[in-house]
N, C-alpha and C positions, 0 to 999 in steps of 0.2 A: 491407442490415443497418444502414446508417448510419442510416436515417432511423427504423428499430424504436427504436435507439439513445438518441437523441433525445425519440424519447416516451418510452421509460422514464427518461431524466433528468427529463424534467416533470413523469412520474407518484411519482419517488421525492422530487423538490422539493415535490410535492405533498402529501408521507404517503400515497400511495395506493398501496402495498407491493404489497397481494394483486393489483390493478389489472396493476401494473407485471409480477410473477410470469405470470399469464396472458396478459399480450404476449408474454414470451418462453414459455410453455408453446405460441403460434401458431405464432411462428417455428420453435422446434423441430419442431413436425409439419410444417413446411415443410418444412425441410430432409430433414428423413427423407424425406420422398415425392419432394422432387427429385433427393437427392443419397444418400441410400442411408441406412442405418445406421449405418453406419462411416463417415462421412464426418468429418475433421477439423472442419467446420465447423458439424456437432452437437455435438460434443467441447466446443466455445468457448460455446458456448448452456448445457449443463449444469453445465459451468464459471459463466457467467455467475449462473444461477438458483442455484448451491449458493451465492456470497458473498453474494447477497440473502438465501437463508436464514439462512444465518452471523451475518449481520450486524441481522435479529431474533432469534435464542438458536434460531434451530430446526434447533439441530446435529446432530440426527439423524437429518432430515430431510438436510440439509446435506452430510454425511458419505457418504449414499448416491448425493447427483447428485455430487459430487466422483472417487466411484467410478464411476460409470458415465463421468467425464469421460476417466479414467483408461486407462478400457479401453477405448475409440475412438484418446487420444492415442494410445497406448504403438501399438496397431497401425497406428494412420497414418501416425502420423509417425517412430516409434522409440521404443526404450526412454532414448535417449540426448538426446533434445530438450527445449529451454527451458521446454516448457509444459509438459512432464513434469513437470520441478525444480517447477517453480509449483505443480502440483497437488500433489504428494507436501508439500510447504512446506506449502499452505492444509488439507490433510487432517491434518498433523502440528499445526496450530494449532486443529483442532477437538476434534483429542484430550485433547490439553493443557488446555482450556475443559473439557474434561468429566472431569478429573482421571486420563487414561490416560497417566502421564505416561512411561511404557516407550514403549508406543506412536507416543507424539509422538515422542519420541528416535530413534527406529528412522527415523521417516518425514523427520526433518529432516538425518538423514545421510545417508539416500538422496537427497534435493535435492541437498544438497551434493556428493553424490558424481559428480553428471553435471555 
C-alpha cells in the first residue's frame, strides 16, 4: 500500500486528481479479491477516495464512499474505534459543506462520543 501511496502523492502533486482516484479505485478491487469485502483494509481505501472527493467539492460523491467506509469500519473493527470517530468527523464535515447543519451536529457528537 505504501508504494500506491506514493504515486497518489505525485499524481495529486501533479493535479492529476482523476489519475490519482483510479489508482485507488485498483487497489480497492485489490483488496476486495484478496482480502474480502469487509476487510478493514477496504474500509481505509474508501476512506482514502471519499477525502479526494471532498476535497474537489464532490460531496456527494464523497458522502457515499465515507459510507460505505463506515460500514466495513463499524464491522471490523467496532463501533467504538478511532477510525470510526474519523469517519463519523469527515461525514459530519460533508454535511456541514452542504448546509445539513442537524446532520453535521448529530455526526460530530457521535465522534466525540467514542
Amino acid at each position: 500500500a505504501g508504494t500506491y501511496d506514493n504515486m497518489g502523492e505525485v499524481l495529486r502533486q501533479q493535479g492529476e486528481l482523476s489519475r490519482r482516484l483510479g489508482l485507488y479505485e485498483k487497489v480497492l478491487a485489490s483488496k476486495v479479491k484478496g482480502l474480502g469485502p469487509d476487510h478493514s483494509s477496504g474500509g481505509k481505501v474508501y476512506y482514502t477516495m471519499a477525502v479526494m472527493l471532498a476535497q474537489q467539492g464532490e460531496l456527494g460523491e464523497a458522502l457515499g464512499l465515507y459510507e460505505k467506509a463506515l460500514a466495513i469500519e463499524v464491522k471490523a473493527l467496532g463501533p467504538d474505534h478511532t477510525d470510526v470517530a474519523g469517519t463519523y468527523d469527515n461525514m459530519g464535515e460533508v454535511l456541514r459543506q452542504q448546509g445539513e447543519l442537524s446532520k453535521a451536529l448529530g455526526l460530530y457528537l457521535q465522534a466525540l462520543s467514542i
